[in-house]
N, C-alpha and C positions, 0 to 999 in steps of 0.2 A: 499318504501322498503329501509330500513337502511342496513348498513353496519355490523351493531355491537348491541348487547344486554348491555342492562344496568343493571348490580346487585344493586339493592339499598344499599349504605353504613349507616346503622339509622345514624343520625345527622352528614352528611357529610360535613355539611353549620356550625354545630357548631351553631345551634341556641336553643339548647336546653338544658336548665342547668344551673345550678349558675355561677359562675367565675370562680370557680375552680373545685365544681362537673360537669365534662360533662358528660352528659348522654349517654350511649352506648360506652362508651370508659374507658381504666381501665389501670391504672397506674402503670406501675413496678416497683420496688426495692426500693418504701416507695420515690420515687423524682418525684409525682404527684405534687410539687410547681413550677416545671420548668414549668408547663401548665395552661394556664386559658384562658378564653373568655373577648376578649376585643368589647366592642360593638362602633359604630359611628353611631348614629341615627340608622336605623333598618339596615343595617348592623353588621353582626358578624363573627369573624374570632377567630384562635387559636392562640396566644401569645407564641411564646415559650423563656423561659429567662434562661438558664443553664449556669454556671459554669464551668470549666473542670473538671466534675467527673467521675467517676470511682465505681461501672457499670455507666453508663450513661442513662443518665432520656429516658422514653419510653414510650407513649400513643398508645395500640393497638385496634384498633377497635373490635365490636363486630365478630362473626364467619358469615360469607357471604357464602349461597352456590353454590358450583360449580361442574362442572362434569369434572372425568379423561380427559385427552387427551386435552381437551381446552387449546385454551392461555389467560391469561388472563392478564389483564394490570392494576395494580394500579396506580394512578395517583392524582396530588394534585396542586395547585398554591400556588407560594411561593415568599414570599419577606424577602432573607435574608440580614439581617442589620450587624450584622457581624458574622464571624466563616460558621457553614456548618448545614443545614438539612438531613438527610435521611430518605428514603422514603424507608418502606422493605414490602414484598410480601410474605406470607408462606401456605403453604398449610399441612392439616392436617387431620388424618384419624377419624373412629369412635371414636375410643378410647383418641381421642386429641393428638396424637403423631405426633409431629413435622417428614413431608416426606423430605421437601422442602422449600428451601426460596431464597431468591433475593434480592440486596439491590441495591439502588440509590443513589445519594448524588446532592444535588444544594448547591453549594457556593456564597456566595458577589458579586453580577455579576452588582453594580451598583442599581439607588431607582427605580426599577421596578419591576412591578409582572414578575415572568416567569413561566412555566411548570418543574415538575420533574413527573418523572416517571417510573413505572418498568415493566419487564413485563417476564409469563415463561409458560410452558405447565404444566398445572395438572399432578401430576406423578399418578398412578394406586393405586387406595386407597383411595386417596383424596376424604375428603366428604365436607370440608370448607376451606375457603381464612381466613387471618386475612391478615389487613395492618396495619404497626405499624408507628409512627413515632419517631423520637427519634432527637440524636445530633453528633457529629463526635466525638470521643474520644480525649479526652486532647484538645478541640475544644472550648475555649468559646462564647455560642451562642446568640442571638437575632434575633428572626427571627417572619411572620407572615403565618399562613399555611390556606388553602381554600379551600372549593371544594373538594373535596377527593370521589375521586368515583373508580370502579370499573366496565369495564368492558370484555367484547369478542366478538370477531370478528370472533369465530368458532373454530372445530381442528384444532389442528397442526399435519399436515404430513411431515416425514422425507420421500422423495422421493429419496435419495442417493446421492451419491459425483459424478459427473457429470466429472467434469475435473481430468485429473491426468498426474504426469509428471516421467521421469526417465531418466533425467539430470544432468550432473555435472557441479558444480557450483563453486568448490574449489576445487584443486588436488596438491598432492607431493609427489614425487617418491622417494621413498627411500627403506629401505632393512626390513626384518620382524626379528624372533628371531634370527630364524637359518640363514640367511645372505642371504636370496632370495633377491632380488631386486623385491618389488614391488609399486604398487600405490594405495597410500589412496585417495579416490576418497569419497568426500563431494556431496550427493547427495539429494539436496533440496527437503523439501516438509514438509507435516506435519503428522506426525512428518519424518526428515529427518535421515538419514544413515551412516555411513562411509565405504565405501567396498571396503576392501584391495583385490585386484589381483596380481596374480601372471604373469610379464609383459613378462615373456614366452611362454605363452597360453591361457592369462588372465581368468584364471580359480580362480576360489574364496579361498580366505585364510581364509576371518573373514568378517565378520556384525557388525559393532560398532552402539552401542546406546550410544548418549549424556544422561545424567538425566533429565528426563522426566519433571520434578517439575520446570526448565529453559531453553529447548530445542529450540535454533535458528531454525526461518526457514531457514536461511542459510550462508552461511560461504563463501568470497572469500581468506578468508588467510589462508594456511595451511604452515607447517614448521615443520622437523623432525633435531632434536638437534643429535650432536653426541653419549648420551648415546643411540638411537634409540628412544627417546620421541617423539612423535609427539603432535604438539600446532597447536590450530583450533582457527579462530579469528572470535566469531559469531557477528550477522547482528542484535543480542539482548545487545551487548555492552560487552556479558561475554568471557572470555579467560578460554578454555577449554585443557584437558589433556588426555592423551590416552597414555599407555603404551603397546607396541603390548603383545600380548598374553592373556592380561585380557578381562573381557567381553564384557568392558565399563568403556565411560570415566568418567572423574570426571570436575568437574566445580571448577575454582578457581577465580572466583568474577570475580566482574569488575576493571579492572588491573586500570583506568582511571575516578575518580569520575564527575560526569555531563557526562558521555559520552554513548551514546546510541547505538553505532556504530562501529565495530571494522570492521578497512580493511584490510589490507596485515601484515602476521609478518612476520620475518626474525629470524636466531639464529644465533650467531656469533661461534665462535670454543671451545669459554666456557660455552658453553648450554646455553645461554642467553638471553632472549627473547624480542626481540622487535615490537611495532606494532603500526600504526596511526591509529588516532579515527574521528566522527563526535559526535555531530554539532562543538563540541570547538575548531578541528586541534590540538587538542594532542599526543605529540610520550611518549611511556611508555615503562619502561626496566624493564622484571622481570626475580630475579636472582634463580632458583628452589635450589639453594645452599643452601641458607641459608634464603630464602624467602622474601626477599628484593623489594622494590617496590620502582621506582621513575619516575615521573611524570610530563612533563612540555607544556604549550601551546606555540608551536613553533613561531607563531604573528599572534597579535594581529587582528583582524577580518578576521581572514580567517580560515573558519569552519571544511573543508577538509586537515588530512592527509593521501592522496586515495595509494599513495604506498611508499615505504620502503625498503631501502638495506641497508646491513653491512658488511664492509669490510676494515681491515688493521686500524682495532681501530676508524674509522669514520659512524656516520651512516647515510642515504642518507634519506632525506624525500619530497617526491614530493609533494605542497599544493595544491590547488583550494579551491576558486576559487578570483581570479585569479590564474594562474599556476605560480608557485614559487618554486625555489627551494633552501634548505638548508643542510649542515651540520653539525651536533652533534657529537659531544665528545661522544664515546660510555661509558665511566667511569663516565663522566659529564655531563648530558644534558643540564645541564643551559649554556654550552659554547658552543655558536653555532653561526655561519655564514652566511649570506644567499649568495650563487653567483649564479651571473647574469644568464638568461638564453639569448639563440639567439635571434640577431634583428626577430621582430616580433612575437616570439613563444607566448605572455601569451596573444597577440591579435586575434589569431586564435587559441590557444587553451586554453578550461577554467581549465585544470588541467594537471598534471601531472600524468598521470594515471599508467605507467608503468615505470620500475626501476629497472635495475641490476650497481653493483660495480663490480669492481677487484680494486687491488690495483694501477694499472695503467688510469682505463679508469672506467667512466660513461655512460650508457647508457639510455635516457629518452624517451618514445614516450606521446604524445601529446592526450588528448581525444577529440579534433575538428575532424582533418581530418587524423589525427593519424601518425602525420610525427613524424621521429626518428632521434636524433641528437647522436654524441658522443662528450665529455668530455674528454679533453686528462689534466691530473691531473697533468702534470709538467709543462705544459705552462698555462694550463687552458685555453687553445684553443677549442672553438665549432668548429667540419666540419662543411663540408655543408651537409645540408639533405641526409640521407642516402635513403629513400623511407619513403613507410605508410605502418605502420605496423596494422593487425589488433586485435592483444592482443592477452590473456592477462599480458603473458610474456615473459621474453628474453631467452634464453638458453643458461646455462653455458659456460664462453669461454673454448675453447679446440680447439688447434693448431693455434691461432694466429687467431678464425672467432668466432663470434658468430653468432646468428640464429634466426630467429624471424618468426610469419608467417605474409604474406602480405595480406593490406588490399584488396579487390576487389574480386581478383581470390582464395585466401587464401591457395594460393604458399608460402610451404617453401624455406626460401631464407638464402641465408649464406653470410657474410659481413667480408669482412678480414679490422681488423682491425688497421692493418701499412697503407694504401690505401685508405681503404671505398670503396672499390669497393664491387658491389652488385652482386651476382649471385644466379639463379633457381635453385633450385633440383626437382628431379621426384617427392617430395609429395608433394599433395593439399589435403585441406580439404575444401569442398563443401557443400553450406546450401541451401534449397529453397529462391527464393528471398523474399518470407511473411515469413521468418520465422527468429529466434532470429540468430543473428551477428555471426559470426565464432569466435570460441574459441579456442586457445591452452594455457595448461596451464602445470605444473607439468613436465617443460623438465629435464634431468636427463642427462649424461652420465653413462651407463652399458657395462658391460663386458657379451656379449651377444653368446659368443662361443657355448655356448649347444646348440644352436640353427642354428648352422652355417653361423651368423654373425661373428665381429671383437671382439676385446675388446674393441673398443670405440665406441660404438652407441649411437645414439642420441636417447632417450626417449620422448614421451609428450604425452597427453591425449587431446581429443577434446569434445566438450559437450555433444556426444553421448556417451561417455562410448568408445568411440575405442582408445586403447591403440594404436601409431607409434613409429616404430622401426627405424631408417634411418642408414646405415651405409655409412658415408663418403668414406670409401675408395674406394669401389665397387658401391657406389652408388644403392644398392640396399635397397627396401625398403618393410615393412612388417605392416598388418593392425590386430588387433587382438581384436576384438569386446569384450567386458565385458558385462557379465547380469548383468544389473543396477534392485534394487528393484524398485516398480513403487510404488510412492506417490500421494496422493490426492494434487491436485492443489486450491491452494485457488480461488473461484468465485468473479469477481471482476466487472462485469458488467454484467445484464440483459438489454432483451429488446424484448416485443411479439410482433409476426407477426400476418398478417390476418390470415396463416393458421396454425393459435390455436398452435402453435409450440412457448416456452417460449427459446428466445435465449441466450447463456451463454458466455463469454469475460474470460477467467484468468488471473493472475498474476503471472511474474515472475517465468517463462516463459512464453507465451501464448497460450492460445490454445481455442478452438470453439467447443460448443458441443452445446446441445437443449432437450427438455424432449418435447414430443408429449402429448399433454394435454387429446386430446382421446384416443391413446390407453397406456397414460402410461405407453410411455418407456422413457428410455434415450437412447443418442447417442453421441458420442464421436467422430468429425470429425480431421479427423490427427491429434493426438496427438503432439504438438508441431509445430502443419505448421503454427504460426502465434507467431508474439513477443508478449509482455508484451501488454495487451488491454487495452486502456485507455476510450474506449465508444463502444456501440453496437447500431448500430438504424437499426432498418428495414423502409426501403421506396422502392416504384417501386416494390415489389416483390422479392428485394433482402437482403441483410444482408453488412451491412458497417460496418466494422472495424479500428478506429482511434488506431494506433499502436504507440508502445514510444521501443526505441528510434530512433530517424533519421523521427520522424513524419513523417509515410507512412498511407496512408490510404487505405484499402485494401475492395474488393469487393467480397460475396460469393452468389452464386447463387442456391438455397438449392433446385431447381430443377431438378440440373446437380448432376452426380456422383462427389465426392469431388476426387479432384486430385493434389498430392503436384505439389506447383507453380505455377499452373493456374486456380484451382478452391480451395478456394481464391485464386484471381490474386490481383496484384496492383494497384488500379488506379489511385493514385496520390499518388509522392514523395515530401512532402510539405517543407522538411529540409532547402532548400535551393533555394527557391523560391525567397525568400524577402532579404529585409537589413538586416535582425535579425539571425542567423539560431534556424531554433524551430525546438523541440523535442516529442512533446507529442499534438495529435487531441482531446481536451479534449473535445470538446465541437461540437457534430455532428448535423443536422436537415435539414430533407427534404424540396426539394421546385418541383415545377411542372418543372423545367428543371434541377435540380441537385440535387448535395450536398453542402451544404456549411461546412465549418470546421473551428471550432476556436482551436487558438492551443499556448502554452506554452513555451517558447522559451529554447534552451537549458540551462547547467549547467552554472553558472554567467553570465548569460545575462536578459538584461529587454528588455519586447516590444514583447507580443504576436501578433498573425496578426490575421485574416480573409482570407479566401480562398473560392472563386465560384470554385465547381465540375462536369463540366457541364455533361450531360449523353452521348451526342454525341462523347463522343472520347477526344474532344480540349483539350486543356490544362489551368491547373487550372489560374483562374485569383484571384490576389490581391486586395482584397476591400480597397479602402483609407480608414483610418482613423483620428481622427481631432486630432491633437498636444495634444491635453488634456488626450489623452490615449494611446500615442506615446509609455510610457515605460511599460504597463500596461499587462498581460496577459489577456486572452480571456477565460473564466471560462462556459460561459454559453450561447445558440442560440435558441431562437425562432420565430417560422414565421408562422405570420397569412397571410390566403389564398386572403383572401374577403381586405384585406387593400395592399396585397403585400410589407407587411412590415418585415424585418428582424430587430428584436430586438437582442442585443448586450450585456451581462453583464462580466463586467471587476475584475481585481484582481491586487492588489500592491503587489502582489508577484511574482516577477519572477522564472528564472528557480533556481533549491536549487542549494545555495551558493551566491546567487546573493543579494544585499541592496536592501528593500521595497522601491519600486518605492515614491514619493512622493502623497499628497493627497487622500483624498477619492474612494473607488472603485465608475464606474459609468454605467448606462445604458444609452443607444443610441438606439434610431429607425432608422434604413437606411430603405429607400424604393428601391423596385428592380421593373426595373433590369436597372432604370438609374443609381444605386448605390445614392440615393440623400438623404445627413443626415437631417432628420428633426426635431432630438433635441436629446441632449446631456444633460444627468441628471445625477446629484447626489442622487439619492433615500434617502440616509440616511447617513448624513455628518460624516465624521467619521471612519465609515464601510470602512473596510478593504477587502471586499471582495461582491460581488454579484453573487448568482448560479443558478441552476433549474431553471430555465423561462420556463414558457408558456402561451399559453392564452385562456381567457376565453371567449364564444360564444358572449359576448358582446363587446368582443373587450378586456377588461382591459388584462393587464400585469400584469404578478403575478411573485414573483421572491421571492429568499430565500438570507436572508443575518441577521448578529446577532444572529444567534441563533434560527429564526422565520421567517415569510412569511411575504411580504408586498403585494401592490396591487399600480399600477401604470396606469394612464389614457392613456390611448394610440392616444392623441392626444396632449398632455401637457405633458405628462410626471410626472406628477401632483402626489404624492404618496399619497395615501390613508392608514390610520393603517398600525401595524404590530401587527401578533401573534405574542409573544415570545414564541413557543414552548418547545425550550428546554432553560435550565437558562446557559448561555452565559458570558464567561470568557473576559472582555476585555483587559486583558494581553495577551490570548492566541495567537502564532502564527496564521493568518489565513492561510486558507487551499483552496486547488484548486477545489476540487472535493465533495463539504460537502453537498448538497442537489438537489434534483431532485425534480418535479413536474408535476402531470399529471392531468387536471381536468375528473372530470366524470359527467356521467348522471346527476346526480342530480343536478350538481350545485356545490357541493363542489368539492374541493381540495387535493388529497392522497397528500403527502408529505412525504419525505423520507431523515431528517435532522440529522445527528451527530449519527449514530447509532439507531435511533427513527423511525417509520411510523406512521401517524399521519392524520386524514381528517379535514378537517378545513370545516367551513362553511361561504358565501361568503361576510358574515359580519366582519372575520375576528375577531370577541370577543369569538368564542367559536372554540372549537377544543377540539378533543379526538385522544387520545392515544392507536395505535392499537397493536404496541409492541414494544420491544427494545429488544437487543441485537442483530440488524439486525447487518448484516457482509458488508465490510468493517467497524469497529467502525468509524472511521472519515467520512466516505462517505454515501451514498444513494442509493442504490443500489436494484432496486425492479421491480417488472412491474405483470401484470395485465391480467389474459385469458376473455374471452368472457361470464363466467358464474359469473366473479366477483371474484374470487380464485386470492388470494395476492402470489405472489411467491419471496423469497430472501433467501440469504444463513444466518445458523446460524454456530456459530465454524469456520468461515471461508471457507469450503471446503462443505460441505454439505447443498443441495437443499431443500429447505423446502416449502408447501403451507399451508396458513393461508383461514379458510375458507370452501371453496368449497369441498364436499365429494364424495366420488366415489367408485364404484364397486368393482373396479381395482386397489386396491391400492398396489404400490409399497414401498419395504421399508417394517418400522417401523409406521403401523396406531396408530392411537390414538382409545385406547379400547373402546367397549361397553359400554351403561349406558342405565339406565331408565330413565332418563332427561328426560323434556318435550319440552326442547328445540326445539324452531322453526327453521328447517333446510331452510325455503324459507327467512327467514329475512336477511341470509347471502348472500349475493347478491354484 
């Protein structure tokens, strides 16, 4: 029983034809001389030699049939020598009219063969595939192409958007046309929101849509200029505009060239906009005046600038990672300063995350353990630690105090600032402990009399949507809930249980849902009771959740009614176990007395750990690790039963902001449960990264790293081949989370690399291509029911199964056909 049908492509080998007539294949726009057949004793491949032209040369194979609703996957071996191939997929009706297409590209990835590939669902109509190949425009290329087949692994079902959130994620309180005082409220998701309330009854003023064509998923800088503008600083690099009353805003670029990442902006009292960037720590000033743009990288290797104030002509830029702090000339960014921050601070905290000015005083809190210091600007004296704040910002001074809320109990506190002295007021803002960090953001001072408050209340927004009122004088305090729209949340991890239930992990924020394989449904457990999910394993009968940040790892028990706080409960808070502190349980896998956890270390730090979870209760224990992987994250964990071995694979990447560890990524076997390493490998010198591990009924170890799967003796450590499945940039940053693997029945290997799913077979020379555009792009994210049905999200947010058909379908099915297709081969 295969996995997948094969559509024969005629002359997919390229062995039929003169050298330049290939047979079944037909040449576009008169540039059939980019193409010819180069033979090496009975070997034969396609040559392709282009130029930078325009149209650019294109050999499309003959018309291949297919049925509506399938997905299907073109796919081809490629060695390019320089410039780019692309690989395109179109599908087309009776009449030859183009429905649909899809393109791929492989670039120069070093002299090796690797995979390209593409892959989409038949749109309704579709009677033929064509696969073309061609070249990148203004590209010039050399390259050698092979293999070119086509095939399907079954329908594709959209089964619906499983996760969904209605969170704020950026807020600013400021006033609307007519002079309300309300909050714009940045409401992530895809596509995300702006929803102005009114902070008197938080009743809805307006629905803002960003342009759809460059829409962030989400925005923590929001900022309203004196003419009433309001500047959104998205998490897509672009600096966006909203003028209230219109429908919607407008996009005005990226204020910051190379810069993928906008975090906090500020406006000064001349409408001026300021904001730091990632990866390069950029502050950028734009003037809406007269349109003026200026741009400077504050220093040199430090990638993060996470927050931002302006005030009295200076503007404040907090870096990580390390945490640094400087000031700019608001007129001049090139004249800037850096001073010092408190003994200790950039050693316990990797950034400066939070940032308010006056003209007197600085106030900074710390993203370690979120202590706050102030800045007195005529001695340029630090207090001493005012407390820990838990973000994500300060509240305007007003009377001599500012306000922050606290981290722990997420008690509003007020700090008079001639003293430092600290004190509580009656509001708190309370989260489940699985669930995402306490937020206040968007604080304000309002003149709150309609309501029989003072004129000076304090304003802020928490990440449910509950507008707080606080008034100092009477100490009275007011809660006023907003209806947040609800967005689909992006699916960020899978993982099937025994009982046929396909479990779901989201992103940013988190949350935990599941789709019932028999009776096709979905289900949605507390929306939001869990942070950002960084893995989902099911073992024991239950559902383990590796959370980021403050690496908690969290246990659900899908037999019990879900209950915020204790179903998910916690079972291990891993942050701060070790030398290191880690953030993120990237790497989860069951054993007969626990969990084990590998995990990530926070922002500028290197040196992931290992963590036994045992089931009883105890408390997690730290696995040694040998010096050689001392600074190293922990990417990937598998454990064979029958050896009692935990295999180990590592990553020179530590937490983001932090310098690549030195050396090659490596795998380790530790034996349990005396903990005893019995070797210590480099699989593949070079490689910057090892992921997915598992193992196969013989024992070997299988692990994804380059691009491709290798095979590892699990008694030597000994590596055997690598597929290059997908074609592998060795410039490219590596990544934490880039491949999974699971073997099957058969013998072969599902894989789940770069966007790609892929079965390998256990020779490791052959491999097919089951689809692409799986969701997370950089990740792997997939898992498997009992009848063989491949489940992963496509578009980010939406549930898909590849495969398996059903009665019951939910959703959007993939139409009828008279195909003859064998529905028992998909298996």
């Amino acid at each position: 029983m295969t996995m997948y049908e094969e559509i024969p492509v005629p002359n997919g080998g390229f062995g039929e034809g003169g050298d330049q007539d290939i047979a079944h294949w037909t040449s576009a726009d008169g540039t059939g001389g980019a193409f010819h057949i180069e033979r090496s004793g009975a070997a034969t491949r396609l040559r392709v030699e282009a130029a930078a032209l325009d149209p650019r040369p294109t050999l499309s194979s003959a018309a291949l049939p297919i049925r509506p609703g399938f997905e299907y996957a073109g796919q081809a071996r490629v060695l390019v020598e320089t410039g780019a191939v692309l690989l395109r997929l179109s599908y087309r009706d009776h009449q030859d009219r183009e429905l649909a297409s899809s393109s791929s590209m492989a670039r120069h990835a070093g002299d090796r063969w690797s995979g390209v590939a593409i892959s989409g669902a038949a749109p309704l109509g579709a009677v033929t595939a064509h696969i073309a190949i061609s070249c990148a425009a203004g590209m010039p290329t050399t390259a050698l192409v092979d293999d070119v087949r086509l095939v399907t692994a079954g329908p594709l079902t959209e089964l619906g958007t499983p996760l969904h959130t209605a969170a704020v994620h950026g807020a600013v309180t400021g006033t609307w046309v007519d002079g309300r005082v309300v909050a714009y409220l940045f409401v992530k998701g895809d596509p995300p929101t702006v929803t102005v309330a009114d902070v008197r009854d938080g009743s809805s003023v307006a629905t803002v849509r960003l342009p759809p064509a460059t829409t962030p998923y989400g925005a923590f800088g929001l900022a309203q200029a004196p003419d009433r503008t309001v500047y959104v600083a998205g998490t897509n690099g672009h600096l966006y505009r909203y003028r209230p009353g219109e429908s919607e805003g407008s996009d005005l670029g990226t204020p910051a060239d190379g810069e993928s990442f906008l975090w906090r902006v500020a406006v000064d009292e001349r409408g001026r906009v300021f904001g730091g960037t990632y990866p390069n720590g950029k502050v950028f000033r734009y003037d809406p005046a007269g349109g003026s743009l200026e741009c400077v990288q504050v220093a040199a290797s430090q990638r993060y600038v996470r927050s931002i104030a302006v005030a009295d002509g200076s503007v404040w830029a907090g870096l990580g990672t390390p945490a640094r702090l400087f000031r700019l000339d608001a007129d001049d960014l090139s004249v800037r300063e850096e001073v010092p921050l408190p003994d200790g601070f950039s050693a316990a905290q990797p950034m400066v995350y939070d940032l308010a000015a006056t003209a007197d005083t600085v106030l900074i809190r710390g993203s370690g353990d979120g202590s706050i210091y102030a800045l007195d600007l005529a001695t340029l004296a630090w207090s001493e630690r005012l407390g820990r704040g838990a973000g994500v910002d300060f509240a305007p001074e007003h009377d001599g105090r500012v306000y922050w809320l606290a981290a722990g109990n997420g008690t509003l506190q007020a700090c008079r600032l001639d003293t430092g002295s600290v004190t509580d007021t009656s509001v708190a803002v309370t989260v489940p402990a699985t669930g995402p960090s306490t937020l206040a953001t968007g604080y304000a001072w309002a003149d709150l009399t309609g309501i029989g408050l003072s004129r000076h209340v304090l304003v802020f927004v928490d990440r449910r949507g509950v507008i707080h009122a606080y008034d100092p004088a009477s100490g009275t305090a007011v809660e006023t809930p907003v209806e947040l729209p609800e967005h689909e949340l992006k699916i960020h991890r899978l993982s099937a249980g025994a009982d046929e239930h396909i479990y779901l992990g989201g992103f940013a924020p988190g949350s935990l849902g599941w789709y019932d394989t028999r009776a096709d449904t979905l289900t949605e457990c507390l929306p939001e009771s869990t942070k950002q999910t960084e893995n989902v394993l099911v073992h024991d009968g239950r559902v383990w959740l590796g959370t980021y940040p403050g690496a908690d790892v969290l246990v659900f028990d899908p037999a019990a009614p879900p209950v915020v706080g204790s179903n998910p409960k916690v079972a291990a808070r891993l942050g701060h176990l070790s030398d290191v502190p880690q953030d993120r349980p990237l790497a989860l896998v069951g054993t007969p007395d626990g969990v084990v956890a590998g995990t990530v270390p926070e922002y500028g730090r290197r040196g992931g750990r290992v963590f036994l979870i045992p089931f009883d209760g105890g408390a997690p224990r730290v696995v040694p690790m040998p010096e050689s992987v001392a600074e190293h994250s922990v990417t990937a964990l598998a454990y064979d039963a029958g050896r009692h071995a935990l295999y180990v694979g590592t990553c020179v990447l530590g937490g983001l902001g932090a310098p690549l560890a030195d050396g090659s990524a490596h795998l380790l076997r530790i034996d349990l449960p005396d903990l005893r390493l019995v070797w210590d490998r480099m699989p593949l010198p070079g490689e910057q990264y090892v992921t997915g591990l598992t193992t196969l009924p013989d024992g070997e170890v299988w692990g994804v790293a380059r691009g491709g799967v290798f095979a590892a003796d699990p008694v030597t450590g000994a590596v055997r081949g690598l597929a290059d499945i997908a074609a592998h940039d060795p410039s490219a940053s590596p990544v934490w989370g880039s491949g999974r693997l699971e073997c099957l029945p058969s013998g072969q290997v599902l894989c789940g690399i770069n966007g790609q799913l892929a079965v390998v077979d256990p020779g490791l020379q052959n491999w097919t291509v089951l689809a692409t555009h799986t969701a997370p792009p950089t990740g792997a994210a997939f898992a498997r029911d009992n009848e063989g049905g491949l489940y992963f999200a496509r578009g980010s947010a939406t549930l898909v199964r590849l495969g398996r058909t059903s009665s019951r379908l939910h959703g959007r099915a993939a139409p009828p056909s008279a195909s003859t297709y064998d529905e028992s081969e998909v298996a």
